[in-house]
N, C-alpha and C positions, 0 to 999 in steps of 0.2 A: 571324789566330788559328791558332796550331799546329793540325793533326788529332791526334787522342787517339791514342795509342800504342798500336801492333799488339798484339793478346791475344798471350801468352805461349804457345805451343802445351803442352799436358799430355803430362810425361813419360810415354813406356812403357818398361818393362822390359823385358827377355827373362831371365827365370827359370832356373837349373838348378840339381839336385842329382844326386849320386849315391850308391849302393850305397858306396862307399868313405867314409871320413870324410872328404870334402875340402869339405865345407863347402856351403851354396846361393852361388854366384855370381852376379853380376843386372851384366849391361849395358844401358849408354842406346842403343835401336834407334836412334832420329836419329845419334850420334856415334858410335857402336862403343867406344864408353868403360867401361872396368869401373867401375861405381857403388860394390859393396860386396862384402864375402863375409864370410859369415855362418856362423861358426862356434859347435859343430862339430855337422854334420849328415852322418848316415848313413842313405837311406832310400830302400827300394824301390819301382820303378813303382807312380803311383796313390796315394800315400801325402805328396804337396806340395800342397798348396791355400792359396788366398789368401782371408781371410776381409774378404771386401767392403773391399778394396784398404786395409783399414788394418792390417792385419799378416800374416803369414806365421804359418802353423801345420804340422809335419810331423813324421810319426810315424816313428818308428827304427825302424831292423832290431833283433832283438834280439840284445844283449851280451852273455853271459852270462844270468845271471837278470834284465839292464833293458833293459824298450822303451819309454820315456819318447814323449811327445810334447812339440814342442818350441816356442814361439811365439820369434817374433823381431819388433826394430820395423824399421825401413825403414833408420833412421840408425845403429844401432847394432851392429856385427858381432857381437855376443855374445849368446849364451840370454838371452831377457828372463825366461821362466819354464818349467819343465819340470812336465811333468805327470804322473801314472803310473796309467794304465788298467791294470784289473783282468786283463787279456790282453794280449799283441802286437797294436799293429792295423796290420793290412794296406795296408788302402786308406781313405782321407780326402778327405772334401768336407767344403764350407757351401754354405748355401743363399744366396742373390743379397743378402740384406741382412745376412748377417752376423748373424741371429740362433739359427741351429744349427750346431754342428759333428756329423758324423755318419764315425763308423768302423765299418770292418766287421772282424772277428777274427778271431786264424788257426782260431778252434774253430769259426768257422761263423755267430756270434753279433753280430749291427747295435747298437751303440750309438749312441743320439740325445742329445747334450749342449745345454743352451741355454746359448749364448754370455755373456750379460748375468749371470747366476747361476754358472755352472760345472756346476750343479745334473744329473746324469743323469736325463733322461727318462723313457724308457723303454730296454728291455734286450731282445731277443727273440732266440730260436734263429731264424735262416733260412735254412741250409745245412748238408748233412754234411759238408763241409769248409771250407775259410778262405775267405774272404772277401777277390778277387782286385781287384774293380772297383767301384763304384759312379756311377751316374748322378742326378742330381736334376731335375724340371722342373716348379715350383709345390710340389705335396703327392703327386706319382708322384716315387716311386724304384726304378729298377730296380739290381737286384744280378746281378750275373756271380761264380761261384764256380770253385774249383778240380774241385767234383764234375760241373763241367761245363754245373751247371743256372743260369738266368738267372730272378729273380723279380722280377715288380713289385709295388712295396706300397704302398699309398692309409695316406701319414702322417696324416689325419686319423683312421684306423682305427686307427692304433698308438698314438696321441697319447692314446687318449681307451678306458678304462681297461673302460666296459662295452661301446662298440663292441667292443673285441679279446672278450669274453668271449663275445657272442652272435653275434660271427662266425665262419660253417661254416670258414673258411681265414683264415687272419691273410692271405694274399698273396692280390692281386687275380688274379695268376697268375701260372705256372709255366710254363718253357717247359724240355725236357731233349734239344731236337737237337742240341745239340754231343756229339759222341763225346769230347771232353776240356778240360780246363782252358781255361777262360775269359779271356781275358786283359785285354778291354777293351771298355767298352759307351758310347755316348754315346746322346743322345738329341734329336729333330728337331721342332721345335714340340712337342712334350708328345705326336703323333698316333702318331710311328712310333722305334723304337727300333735300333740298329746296335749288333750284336757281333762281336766278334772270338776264334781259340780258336787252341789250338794242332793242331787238325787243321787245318788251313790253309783254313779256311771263314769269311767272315763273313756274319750272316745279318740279316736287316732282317723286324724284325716291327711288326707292329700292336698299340698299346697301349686301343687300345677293343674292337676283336673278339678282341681274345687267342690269336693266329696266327700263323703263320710266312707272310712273303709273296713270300719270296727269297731263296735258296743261291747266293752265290758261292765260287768255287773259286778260290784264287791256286796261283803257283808256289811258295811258301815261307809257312811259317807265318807269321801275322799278330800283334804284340804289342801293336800300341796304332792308334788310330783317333782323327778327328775331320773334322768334319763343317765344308761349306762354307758359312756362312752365306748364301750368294748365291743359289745353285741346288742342287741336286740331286744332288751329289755327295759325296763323301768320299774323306779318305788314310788308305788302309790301311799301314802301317809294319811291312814284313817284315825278316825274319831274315838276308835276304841281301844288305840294307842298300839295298833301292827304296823309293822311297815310291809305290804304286801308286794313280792319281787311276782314282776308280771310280765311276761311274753308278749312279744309285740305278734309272732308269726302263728300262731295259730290255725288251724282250715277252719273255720267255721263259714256261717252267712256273716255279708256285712250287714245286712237287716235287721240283724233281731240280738240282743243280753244275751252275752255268755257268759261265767264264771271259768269256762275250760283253761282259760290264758295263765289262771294265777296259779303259780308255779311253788309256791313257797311265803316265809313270813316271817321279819323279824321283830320278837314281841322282848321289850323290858321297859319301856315307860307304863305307868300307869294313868297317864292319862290321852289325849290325843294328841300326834302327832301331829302340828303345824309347819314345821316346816322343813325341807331336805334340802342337801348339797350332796355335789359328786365332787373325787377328782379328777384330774383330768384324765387319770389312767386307768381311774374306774374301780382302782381295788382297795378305795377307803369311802366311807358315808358316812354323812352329818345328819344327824337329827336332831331338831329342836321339838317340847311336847309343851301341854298346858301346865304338865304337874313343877315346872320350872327347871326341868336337867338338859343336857344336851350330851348326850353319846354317841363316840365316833364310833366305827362299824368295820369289822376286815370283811370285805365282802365274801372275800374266799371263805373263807370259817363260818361265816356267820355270826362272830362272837365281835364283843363289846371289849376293844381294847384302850379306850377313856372315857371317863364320867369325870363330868363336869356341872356344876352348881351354879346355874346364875342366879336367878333371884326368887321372891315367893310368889311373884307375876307367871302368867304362863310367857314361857317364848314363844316370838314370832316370824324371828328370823335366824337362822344361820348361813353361816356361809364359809368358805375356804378359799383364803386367798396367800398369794406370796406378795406380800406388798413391796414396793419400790423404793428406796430408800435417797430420793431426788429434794435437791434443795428449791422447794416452791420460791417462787418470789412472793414478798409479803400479797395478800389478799387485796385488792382493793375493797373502796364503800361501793355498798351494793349500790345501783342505778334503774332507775325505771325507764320501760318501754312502754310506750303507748300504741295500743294498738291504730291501724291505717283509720279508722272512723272516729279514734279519738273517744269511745264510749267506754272502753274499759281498759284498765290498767293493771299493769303485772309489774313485780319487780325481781330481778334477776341476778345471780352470785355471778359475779368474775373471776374467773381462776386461772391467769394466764400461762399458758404450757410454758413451763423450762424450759430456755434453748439448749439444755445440756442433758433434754430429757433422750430415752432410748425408743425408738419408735417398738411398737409391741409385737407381736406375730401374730398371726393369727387369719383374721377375715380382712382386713384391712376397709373398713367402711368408708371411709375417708377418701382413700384412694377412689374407691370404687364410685363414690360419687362424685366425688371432680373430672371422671372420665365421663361418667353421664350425663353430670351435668354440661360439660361442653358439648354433648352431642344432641341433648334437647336446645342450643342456642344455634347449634346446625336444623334445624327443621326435624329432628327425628322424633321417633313416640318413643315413650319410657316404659311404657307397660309392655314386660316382655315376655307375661301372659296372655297377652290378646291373640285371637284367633290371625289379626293383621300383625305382617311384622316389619321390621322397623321401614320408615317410609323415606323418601326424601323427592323434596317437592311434587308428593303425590303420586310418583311413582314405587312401586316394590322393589324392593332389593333383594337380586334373588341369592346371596351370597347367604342375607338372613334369614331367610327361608327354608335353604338348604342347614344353615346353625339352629335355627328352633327345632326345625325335623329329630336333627341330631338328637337335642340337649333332651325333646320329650321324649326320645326312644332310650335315651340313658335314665332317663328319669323314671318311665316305668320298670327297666329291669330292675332299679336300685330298690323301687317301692316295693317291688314282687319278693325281692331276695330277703328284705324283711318283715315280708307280711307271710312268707311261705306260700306266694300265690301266681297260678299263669299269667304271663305278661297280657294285658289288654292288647284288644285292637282297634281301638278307635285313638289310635295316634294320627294326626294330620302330619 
């Protein structure tokens, strides 16, 4: 009897687009084969994301008076549907299953889309200026601004209409140490956060104590970042075209610019590096630069195992995805939402999930917020940051109390074992 037939390995991509109208380009990593190019896209760093690997969504530079957002399928080179937000947006995610898209605006302003409807969510101010980065990890999103400030914001608070009302701060917090524009934030298990600016510092904070837990210093401003799934490191993507491999655990002060952290550097663009992906296993990187190439990276070796040519544009985006090969139901026409006062209008892509789609792995956002949300319709609080923990009818629950204990005394070992530092005592 034959043996059954070797699995087919699952395609990955490597992603790009650029600032120029030259379209997103996607090569097969295994053969170095250009797959597709997908026209026509113009869109600045931050502003490409893959909505749970079954389509491509990315927001334009603005033209004139249009900055559409643009969905694409996998098979198709042409716009499947354009969308047209009530602003320019900047910077664009989704969350792990593909059930929100979330832009941030050059006025400063987060919109939250749910994918299935098209329907705008919620709407909020969260910056005096535009809105350069975004990060997502579950229901924490943190934002990087051009005013320089970095916010985190507990979606289940923004989601949920009288949490926002009786909360002191719509943002879980605020961080304003960069002396300038923001350029790039990622985020590491959900505990600790990495930014990037254009004072040439990137800084690594704590997403439960709300602090800064370390300043580094490069030689050249930093534009884009990402994190090694493996260990404890990250590539910072400078201006003078390094990609600087940089130590999160270092002993230093968290006070004061170090350079001690950077560990290493890999140098073959000639211009600056815009923008990075990891995989998921950490031991290939994408880099996209201004000189218009994009080289994948063995991390092990340090060596350049594909070059690749997009256009005479700088790139802005790269990325690495396995996409999904699910039959969409045709698109519907786009529809507007008016917002509750009736004063401003948005209009929004519909992309209704395949009932024959595969739910995805990962963080499950979805999930995690329809468990929340039923428990803020029970009288509880969602902020599960707050010094208070969950309440119901005004009384403490001390089951929560005894779990917050818990999750902060996990949460600083985890932060200690990657920063190489004594665990705190100011856990409540």
């Amino acid at each position: 009897m034959a043996p059954p037939p070797a699995p087919v390995p699952q395609q990955q991509l490597v992603l790009a687009a650029s600032s120029a109208d030259a379209g997103v380009a996607a090569w097969d990593l295994r053969t170095g084969a250009e797959a597709i190019r997908h026209r026509t896209c113009a869109s600045r760093p931050r502003a490409l994301t893959v909505v749970a690997g079954r389509f491509l969504a990315a927001a334009q530079a603005p033209a004139g008076s249009s900055a559409p957002i643009h969905y694409y399928h996998w098979d198709r080179p042409q716009v499947a549907v354009k969308s047209f937000p009530v602003e320019p947006i900047r910077a664009l995610i989704a969350d792990t299953e593909g059930s929100y898209l979330i832009g941030g605006g050059i006025s400063g302003d987060i919109f939250l889309w749910e994918v299935s409807s098209g329907e705008l969510l919620v709407q909020w101010h969260a910056h005096y200026r535009a809105v350069r980065c975004l990060a997502l990890y579950d229901y924490l999103l943190v934002s990087g601004s051009e005013d320089g400030s970095i916010k985190v914001w507990d979606l289940i608070t923004m989601l949920d209409e009288q949490s926002r009302l009786e909360a002191k701060t719509l943002h879980l917090y605020s961080f304003n140490q960069h002396g300038l524009p923001v350029t790039d934030v990622a985020c590491f298990h959900g505990a600790i956060a990495v930014s990037s600016s254009e004072d040439r510092t990137c800084k690594i904070w704590s997403l439960y104590e709300g602090r800064m837990l370390r300043s580094i210093l490069f030689p050249s401003i930093i534009d884009s970042i990402t994190l090694d799934p493996r260990s404890h490191i990250f590539y910072a993507g400078g201006r003078d075209g390094k990609i600087y491999v940089t130590a999160m655990g270092v002993d230093v002060s968290s006070n004061s610019c170090d350079d001690s952290s950077i560990i290493g550097a890999f140098d073959d663009h000639s211009k600056g590096v815009t923008s990075l992906a990891s995989s998921t296993d950490g031991l290939v990187l994408i880099s996209g630069s201004e000189d218009g190439n994009v080289r994948v990276w063995d991390t092990r070796s340090q060596q350049v195992i594909r070059k690749f040519k997009h256009s005479q544009g700088p790139v802005t985006n790269v990325l690495l995805v396995s996409p999904k090969r699910v039959n969409l139901p045709p698109l519907q026409s786009l529809r507007k939402i008016c917002s509750a006062n009736g004063e401003s209008e948005s209009r929004a892509v519909i992309v209704p999930q395949p009932e024959n789609d595969v739910r995805i792995s990962g963080n499950f956002s979805a999930s995690f917020l329809e468990r929340y949300l039923g428990s803020l319709q029970n009288g509880c609080s969602s902020r599960l940051f707050e010094s208070g923990a969950s309440t119901l009818y005004g009384a403490p629950n001390q089951q929560d109390v005894e779990w917050r204990s818990k999750f902060l005394e996990l949460q600083d070992l985890f932060v200690c074992e990657v920063l190489d530092q004594m665990p705190s005592s100011n856990n409540t």
